[in-house]
N, C-alpha and C positions, 0 to 999 in steps of 0.2 A: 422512614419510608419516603420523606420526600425527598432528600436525599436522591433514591435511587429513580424517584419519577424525572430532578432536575436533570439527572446524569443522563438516562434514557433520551429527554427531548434532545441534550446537546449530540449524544450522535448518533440522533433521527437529522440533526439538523448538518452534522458532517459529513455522512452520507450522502446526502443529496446535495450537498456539495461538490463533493469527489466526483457524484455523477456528473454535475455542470461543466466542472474543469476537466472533465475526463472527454465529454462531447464535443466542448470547445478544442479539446488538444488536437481532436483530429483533421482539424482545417487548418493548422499550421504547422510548420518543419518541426522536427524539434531536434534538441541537439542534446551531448552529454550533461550539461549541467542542469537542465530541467529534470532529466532522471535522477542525477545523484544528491539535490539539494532538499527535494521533501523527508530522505532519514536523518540529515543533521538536522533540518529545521524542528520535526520533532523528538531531534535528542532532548533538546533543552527540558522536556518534562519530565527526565528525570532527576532533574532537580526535588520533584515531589516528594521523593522518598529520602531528604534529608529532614523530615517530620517525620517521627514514630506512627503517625497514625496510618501511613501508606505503607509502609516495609512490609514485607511478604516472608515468608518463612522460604528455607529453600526446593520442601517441596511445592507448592504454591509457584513459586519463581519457576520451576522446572515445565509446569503442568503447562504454564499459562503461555513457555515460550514454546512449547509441542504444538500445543492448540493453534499457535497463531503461524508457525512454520507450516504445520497439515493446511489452512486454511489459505494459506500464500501461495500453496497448489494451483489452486483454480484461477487466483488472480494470473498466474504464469500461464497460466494457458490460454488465457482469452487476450493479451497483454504480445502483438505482434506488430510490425513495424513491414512501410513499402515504401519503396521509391519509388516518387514522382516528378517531374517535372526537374529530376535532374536533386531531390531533395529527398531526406529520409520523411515519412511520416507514420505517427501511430496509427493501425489500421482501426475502424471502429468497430465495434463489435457488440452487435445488440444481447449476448451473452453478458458479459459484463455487467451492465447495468442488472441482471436478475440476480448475479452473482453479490452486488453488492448489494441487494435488497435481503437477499436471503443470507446473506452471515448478518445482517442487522439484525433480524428475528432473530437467529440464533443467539446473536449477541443478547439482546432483551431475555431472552427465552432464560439464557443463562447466570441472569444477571436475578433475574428475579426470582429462581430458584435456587442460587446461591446465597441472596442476599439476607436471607431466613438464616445462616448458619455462618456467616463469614460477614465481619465486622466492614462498613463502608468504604470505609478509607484503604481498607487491605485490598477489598474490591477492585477499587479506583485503581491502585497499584497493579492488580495483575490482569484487568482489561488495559491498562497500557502497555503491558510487557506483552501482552498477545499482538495488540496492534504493531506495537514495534517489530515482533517477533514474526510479522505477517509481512511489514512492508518492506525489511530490509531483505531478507532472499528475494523478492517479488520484484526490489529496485536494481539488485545485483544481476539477477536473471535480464531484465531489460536491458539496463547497462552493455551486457556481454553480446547481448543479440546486437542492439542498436549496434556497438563498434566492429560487429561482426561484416555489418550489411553497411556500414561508412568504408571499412577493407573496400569490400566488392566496388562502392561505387569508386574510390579511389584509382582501383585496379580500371573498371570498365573506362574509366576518365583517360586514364594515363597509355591504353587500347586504343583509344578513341585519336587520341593528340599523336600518338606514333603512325597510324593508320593513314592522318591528313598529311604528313609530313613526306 
């Protein structure tokens, strides 16, 4: 059981990180690599499941990356992009931040009803195949937007310099 209390405070405590860097993002440009580097960054935890005690069965594996795809929904929608000042930027969206309150609960909610039948470490394993399974469509969908709306300004740029000339 303590266990699943320490596991809880760590992502009560990345949560509210994400929200940090998620408020901070939106007062600065941002560009493709800031999208595409937080799923390889959290690739490396799957190294976890080269210890028996996180492997996951393959239904388990299946559940947990539905779970985390369905839940990458909302992140994609609240998750929009403008240009200013001649620069793309993330738009802020006071949605968001309830959105990542409320899969946290959920996340707790399920962690601790599960954790009665479903061994710790298996846990561990397929709340990170959810998280994964949450941020990768969520980073791809931004990805696609952002270089959607870098075109446009390309395009309005290169309007703009034929128009002066």
């Amino acid at each position: 059981m303590s266990l699943v209390i320490a596991s809880t405070l760590v992502a009560i405590f990345m949560a509210s990180f994400i929200l940090v860097v998620r408020m901070k993002a939106a007062d600065k440009p941002t560009n493709a690599k800031k999208i595409i580097l937080p799923p390889f960054f959290m690739s490396t935890g799957a190294l976890m499941f080269i210890f028996p005690m996180f492997r996951v069965t393959g239904a388990e594996l299946l559940e947990a990356l539905i779970a985390g795809m369905i839940f990458s929904i909302l992140l994609i929608k609240t998750s929009k992009f403008e240009i200013r000042d001649d620069h793309i930027y993330l738009k802020r969206s006071k949605a968001f931040a309830f959105i990542i309150i409320g899969l946290l609960i959920i996340r707790i909610a399920m962690k601790i009803y599960l954790s009665s039948s479903i061994d710790v470490g298996q846990l561990g394993g397929m709340f990170w195949i959810l998280a994964f399974g949450m941020i990768v469509p969520w980073r791809i969908a931004m990805y696609t937007s952002y270089k959607n709306l870098e075109r446009k300004l390309h395009n309005d740029r290169l309007a703009n310099t034929t128009i002066l000339n």
